[in-house]
Every structure is written in C-alpha cells, then in structure tokens.
C-alpha positions as CSV (number, residue, x, y, z in Angstrom):
1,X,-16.8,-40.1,26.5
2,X,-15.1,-41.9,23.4
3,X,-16.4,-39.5,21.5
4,X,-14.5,-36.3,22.6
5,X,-11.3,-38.4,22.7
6,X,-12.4,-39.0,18.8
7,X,-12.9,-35.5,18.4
8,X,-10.1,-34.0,19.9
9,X,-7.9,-36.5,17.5
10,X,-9.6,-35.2,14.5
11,X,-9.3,-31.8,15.8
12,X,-5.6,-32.0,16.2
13,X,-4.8,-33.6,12.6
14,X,-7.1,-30.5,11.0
15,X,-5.0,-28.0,12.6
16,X,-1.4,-29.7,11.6
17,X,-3.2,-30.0,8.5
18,X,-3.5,-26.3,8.5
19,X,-0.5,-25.3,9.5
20,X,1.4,-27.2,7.4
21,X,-0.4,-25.5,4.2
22,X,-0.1,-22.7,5.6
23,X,4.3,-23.3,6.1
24,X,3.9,-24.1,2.6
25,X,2.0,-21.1,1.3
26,X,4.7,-18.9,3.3
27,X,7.7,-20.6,1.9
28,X,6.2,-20.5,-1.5
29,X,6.2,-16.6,-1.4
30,X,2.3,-16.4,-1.3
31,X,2.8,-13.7,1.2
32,X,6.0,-11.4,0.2
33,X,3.8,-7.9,-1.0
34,X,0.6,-7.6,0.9
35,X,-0.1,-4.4,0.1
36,X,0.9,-3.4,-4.0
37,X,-2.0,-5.9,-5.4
38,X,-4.7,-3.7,-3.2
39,X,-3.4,-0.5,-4.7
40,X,-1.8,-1.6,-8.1
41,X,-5.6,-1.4,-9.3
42,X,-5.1,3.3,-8.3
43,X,-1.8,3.5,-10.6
44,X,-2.5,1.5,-14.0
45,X,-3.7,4.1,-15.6
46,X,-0.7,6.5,-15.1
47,X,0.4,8.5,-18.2
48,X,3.8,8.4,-18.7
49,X,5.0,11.3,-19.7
50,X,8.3,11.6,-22.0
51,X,11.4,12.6,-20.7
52,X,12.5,16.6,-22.6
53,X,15.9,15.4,-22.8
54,X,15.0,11.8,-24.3
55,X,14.6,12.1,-27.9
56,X,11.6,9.9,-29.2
57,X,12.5,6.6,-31.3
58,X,9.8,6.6,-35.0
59,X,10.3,3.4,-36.3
C-alpha cells in the first residue's frame, strides 16, 4: 500500500514539474503565432512585383 502513496507523490511533482515549464514556455512567447510558421512554408516564394509608380534604384 506504501507503494501507491509513493507513486501518487511522484505523480504529483511530474505534473507541477510540467506545468511549471509549460507557465514558462507561455510567458516566454513560445506560443504567440500558431498558425504563420505552418503556412509561411506556401508564401516564400512570392514574386514581388514593382510598384508602376516606384521608379527602380541602379546602383
């Protein structure tokens, strides 16, 4: 029966273990844009095209 008491303890500390990386990883910003990195990988190879009333710079 010592044994469940043991493992309920260890249980416990994993979890605040847990939750305190993840209060970390949330105040740290590891979670702010969920969704542009999925679909940044669809619009990097965009052409730009020049503006008609922009003249182009020839350095």
């Amino acid at each position: 029966m010592s044994v469940i008491y043991l493992l309920i303890a260890i249980s416990i500390f994993v979890a605040i273990g847990f939750f305190i990386a993840f209060v970390l990883a949330v105040k740290s910003g590891q979670y702010d844009d969920d969704y542009t990195p999925s679909v940044r990988i669809l619009f990097d190879d965009e052409l730009v095209k020049p503006s008609p009333n922009k003249p182009e710079i020839e350095s």
